[in-house]
C-alpha positions in Angstrom: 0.0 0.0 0.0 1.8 3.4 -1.2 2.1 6.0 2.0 -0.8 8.1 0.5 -3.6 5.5 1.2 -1.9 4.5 4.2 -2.2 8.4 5.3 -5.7 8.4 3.8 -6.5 5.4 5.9 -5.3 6.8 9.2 -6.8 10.2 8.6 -6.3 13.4 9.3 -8.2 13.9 12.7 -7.0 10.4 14.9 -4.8 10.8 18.0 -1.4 9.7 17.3 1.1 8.6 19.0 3.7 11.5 19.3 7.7 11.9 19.6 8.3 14.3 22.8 8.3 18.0 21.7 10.0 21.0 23.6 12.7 20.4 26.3 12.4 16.8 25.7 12.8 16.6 21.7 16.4 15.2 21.9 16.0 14.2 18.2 17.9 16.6 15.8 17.8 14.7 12.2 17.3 11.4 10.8 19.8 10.3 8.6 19.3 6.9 7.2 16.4 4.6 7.7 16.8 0.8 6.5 13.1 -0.8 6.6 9.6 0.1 4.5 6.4 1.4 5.6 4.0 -0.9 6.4 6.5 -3.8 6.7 7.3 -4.4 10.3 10.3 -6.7 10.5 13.2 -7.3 12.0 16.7 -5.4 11.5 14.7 -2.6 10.3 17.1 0.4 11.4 18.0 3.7 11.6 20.5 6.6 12.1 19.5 9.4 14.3 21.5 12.9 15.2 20.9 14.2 18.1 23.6 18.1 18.8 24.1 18.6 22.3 23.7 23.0 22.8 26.6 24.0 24.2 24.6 25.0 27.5 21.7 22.8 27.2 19.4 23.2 30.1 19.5 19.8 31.8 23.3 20.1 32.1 23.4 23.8 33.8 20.5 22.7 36.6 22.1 19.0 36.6 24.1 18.2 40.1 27.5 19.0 38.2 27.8 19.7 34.4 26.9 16.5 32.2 23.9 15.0 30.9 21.4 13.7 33.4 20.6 9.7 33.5 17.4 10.4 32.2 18.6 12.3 29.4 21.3 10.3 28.3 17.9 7.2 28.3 15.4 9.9 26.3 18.1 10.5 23.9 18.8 6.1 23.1 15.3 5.6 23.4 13.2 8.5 21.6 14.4 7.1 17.8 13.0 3.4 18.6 9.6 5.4 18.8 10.3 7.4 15.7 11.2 4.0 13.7 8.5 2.4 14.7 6.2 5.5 13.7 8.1 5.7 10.5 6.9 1.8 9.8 3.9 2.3 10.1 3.0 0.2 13.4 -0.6 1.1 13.9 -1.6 1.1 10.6 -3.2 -2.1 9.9 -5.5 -0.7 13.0 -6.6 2.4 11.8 -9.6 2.2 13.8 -7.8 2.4 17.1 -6.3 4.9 19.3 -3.0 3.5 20.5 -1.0 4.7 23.3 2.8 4.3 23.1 4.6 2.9 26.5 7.9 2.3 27.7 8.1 -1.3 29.4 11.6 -2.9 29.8 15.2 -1.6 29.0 18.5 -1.5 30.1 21.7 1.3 29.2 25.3 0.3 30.0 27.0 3.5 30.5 30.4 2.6 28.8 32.2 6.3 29.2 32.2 9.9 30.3 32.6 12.4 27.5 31.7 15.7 27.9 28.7 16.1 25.2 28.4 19.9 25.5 28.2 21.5 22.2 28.8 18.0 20.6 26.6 15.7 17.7 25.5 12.0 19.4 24.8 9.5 17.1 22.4 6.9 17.5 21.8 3.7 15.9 18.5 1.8 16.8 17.4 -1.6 15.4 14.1 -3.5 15.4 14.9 -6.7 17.5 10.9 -8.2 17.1 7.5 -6.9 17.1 4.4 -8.9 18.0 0.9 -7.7 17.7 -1.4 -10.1 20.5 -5.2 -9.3 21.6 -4.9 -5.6 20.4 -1.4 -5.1 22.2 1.7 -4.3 20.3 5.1 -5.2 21.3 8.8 -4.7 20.0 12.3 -4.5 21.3 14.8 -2.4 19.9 18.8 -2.3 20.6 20.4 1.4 20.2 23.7 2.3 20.5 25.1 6.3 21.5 28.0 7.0 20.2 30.3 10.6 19.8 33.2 10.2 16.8 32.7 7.1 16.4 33.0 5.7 20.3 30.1 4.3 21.3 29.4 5.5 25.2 26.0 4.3 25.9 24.1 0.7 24.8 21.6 -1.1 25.6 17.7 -3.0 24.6 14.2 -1.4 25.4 10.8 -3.1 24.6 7.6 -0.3 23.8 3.9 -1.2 23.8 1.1 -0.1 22.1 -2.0 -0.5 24.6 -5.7 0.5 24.1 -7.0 3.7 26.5 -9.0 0.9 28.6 -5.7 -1.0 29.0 -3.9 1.9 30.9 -7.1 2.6 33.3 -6.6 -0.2 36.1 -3.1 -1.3 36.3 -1.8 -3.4 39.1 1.9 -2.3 38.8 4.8 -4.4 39.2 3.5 -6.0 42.7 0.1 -6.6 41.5 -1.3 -4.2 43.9 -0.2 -5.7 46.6 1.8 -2.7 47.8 3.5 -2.8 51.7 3.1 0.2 53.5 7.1 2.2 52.9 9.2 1.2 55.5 9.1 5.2 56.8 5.4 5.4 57.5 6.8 2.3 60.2 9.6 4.5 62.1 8.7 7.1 64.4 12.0 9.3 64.5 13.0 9.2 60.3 15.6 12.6 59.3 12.7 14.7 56.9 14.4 16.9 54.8 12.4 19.3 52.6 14.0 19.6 49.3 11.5 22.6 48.4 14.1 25.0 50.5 16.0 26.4 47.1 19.2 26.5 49.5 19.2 23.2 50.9 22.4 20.8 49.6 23.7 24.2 47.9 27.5 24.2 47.5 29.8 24.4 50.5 33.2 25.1 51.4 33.9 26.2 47.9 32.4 22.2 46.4 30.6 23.3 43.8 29.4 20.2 42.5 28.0 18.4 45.9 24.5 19.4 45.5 20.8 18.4 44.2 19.9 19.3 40.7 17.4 22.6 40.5 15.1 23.7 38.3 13.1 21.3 35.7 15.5 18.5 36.9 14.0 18.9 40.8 12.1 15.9 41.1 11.7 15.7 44.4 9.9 17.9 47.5 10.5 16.0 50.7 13.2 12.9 51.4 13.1 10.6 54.3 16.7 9.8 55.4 17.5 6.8 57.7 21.0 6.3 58.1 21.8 2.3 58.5 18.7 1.5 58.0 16.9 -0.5 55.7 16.5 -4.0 54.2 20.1 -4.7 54.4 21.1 -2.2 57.1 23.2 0.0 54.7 21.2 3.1 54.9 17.0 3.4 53.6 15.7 6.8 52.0 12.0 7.6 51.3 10.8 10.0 48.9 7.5 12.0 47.1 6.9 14.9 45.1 3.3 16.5 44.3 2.3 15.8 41.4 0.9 19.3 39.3 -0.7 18.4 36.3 0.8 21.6 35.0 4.2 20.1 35.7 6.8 21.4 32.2 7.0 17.0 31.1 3.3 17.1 30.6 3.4 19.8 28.0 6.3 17.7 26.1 5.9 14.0 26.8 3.2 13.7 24.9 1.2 15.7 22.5 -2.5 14.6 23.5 -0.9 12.1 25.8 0.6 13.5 28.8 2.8 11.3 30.8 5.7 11.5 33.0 8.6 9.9 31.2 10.1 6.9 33.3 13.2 8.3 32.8 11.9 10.9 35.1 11.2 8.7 37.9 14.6 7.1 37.6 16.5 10.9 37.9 14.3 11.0 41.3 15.5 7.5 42.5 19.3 8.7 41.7 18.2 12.4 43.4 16.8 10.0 46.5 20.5 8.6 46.6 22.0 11.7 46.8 20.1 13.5 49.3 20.9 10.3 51.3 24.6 11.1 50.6 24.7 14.4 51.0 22.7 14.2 54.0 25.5 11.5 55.4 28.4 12.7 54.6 28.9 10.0 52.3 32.3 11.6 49.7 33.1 14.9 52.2 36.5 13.3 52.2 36.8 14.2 49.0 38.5 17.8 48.0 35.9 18.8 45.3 33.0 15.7 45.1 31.0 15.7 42.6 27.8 13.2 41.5 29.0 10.8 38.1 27.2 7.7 36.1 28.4 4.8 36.9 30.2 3.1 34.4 30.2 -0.3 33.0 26.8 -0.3 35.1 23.9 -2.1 33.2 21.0 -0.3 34.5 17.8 -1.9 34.6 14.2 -0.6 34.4 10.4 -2.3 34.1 7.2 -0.3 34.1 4.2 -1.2 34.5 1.8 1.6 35.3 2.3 5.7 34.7 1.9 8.6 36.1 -0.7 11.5 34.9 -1.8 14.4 35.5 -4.5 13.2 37.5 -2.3 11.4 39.9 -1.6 13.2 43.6 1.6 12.2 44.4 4.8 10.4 43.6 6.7 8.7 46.0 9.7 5.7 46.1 11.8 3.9 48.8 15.4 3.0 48.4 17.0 0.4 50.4 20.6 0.5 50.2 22.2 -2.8 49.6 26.0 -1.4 49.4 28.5 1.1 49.6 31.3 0.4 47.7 34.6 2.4 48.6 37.9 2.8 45.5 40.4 5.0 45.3 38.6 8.4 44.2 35.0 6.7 44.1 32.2 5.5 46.6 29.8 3.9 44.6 25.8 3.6 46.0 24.0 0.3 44.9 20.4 0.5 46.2 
């Protein structure tokens, strides 16, 4: 079917699923695709360009001056939407308004480069897709690379659900949620990250803060020292959600969703308040927050956040604290 009547099948008035747009369109060009509309196989790929400002916003109100977690996952994960847009996905459904979801994926940070005012390249492939019950699945791998050095890899797996799929989901524990371990413990350290001083620089170490701004993901921590499932230290977390919150507006266009990539900054945010809050790197001359690298970080969704949600919260229990020369490393 030529891309005409595939257009005039769709139609010019159907919700579609969307690429973000503003602050969050971390998509500068495409530059090759390898795969035909309306044919949905695997290896279909393509090339993506993505140039870094030279102050972009997420690395001036990051904790010190690179690109955020999240980033780094919206920039290796945004072009497996647009390929599978670009094949035509929904189109053998034209009578249904999908939404597009994140499910599974992991990024190995290999590197730190400093991507200010630099070109990322991206190269994403079409592992599998699978179209079961009105549910569409696929897997992509996608690859970041600067000059030819790949820096960041991994897999993610999308879905394309139905409206009444997203209404009543059970989440990853089937709605059997415990009670956070902090609403248990009388005497917990509350810190209110809603102060705009609180974990500013001190004693001249400009990088051991929070991040500020549109990257503040968090109002109020709860910080128990030693605590926890493993006795390493246990943090609890929320934030308010406001449906006039900036990722609305950009993630997506008649879809608005907070980007799980979001709720992993505030995990890593949670960590660092607990730091911070600790002590944990004052030893340090100038301490600073990094990635850690050759880390395969994990995620799985399974339920969203909108703007008709109240609140946002997470627990941390933190399993380790690993001590090298020039590095403590926080696995939670």
């Amino acid at each position: 079917m030529s891309a005409a009547r595939w257009a005039r099948r769709y139609g010019s008035r159907r919700r579609a699923p969307r690429t973000p747009n503003g602050d969050l369109q971390l998509i500068s060009r495409v530059l090759s695709v390898n795969g035909t509309r309306g044919q949905v196989v695997k290896d279909s790929s393509l090339v993506t360009e993505y140039d870094v400002p030279e102050h972009p916003w997420y690395c001036e109100q990051n904790a010190h001056p690179t690109i955020p977690y999240s980033i780094l996952m919206e920039i290796g994960l945004q072009p497996c939407g647009f390929l599978s847009a670009h094949l035509g996905s929904t189109l053998p459904y034209a009578d249904e308004d999908f939404y597009f979801r994140n499910l599974d994926g992991n990024g190995k940070f290999l590197r730190d480069i400093d991507l200010r005012g630099k070109t990322i390249t991206n190269n994403v492939k079409l592992l599998s897709s699978t179209a079961i019950q009105g549910i569409i699945i696929q897997k992509f791998a996608y690859e970041l690379s600067h000059g030819g050095q790949p820096f960041y890899a991994g897999e993610a797996a999308f879905g394309y659900f139905k409206g009444e799929a997203l209404v009543d989901q059970v989440g990853l524990d089937r709605g059997n949620s415990p009670a956070p371990l902090a609403h248990t413990l009388s005497a917990p350290i509350k810190l209110d990250l809603r102060l705009p001083d609180l974990f500013r620089a001190q004693n001249n170490q400009p990088y051991y803060r929070l991040s500020g701004g549109q990257l503040h993901m968090l109002d109020e921590v709860q910080v128990i020292p030693g605590g926890g499932k493993f006795s390493q230290g246990y943090v609890y977390a929320h934030k308010i959600v406001n449906p006039r919150d900036w990722f609305f507006r950009a993630h997506f266009r008649q879809d608005p969703v907070m980007p799980g990539s979001l709720g992993v900054e505030a995990m890593l945010q949670a960590l660092q308040a607990y730091a911070i809050q600790t002590g944990i790197g004052r030893e340090f001359r100038s301490p600073r927050f990094a990635h850690a690298k050759d880390h395969n970080t994990i995620w799985k969704y399974r339920g969203q956040i909108v703007p008709d949600n109240k609140d946002m919260s997470l627990e941390m229990h933190i399993a380790k604290i690993e001590t090298t020369p020039g590095c403590i490393t926080l696995h939670a």
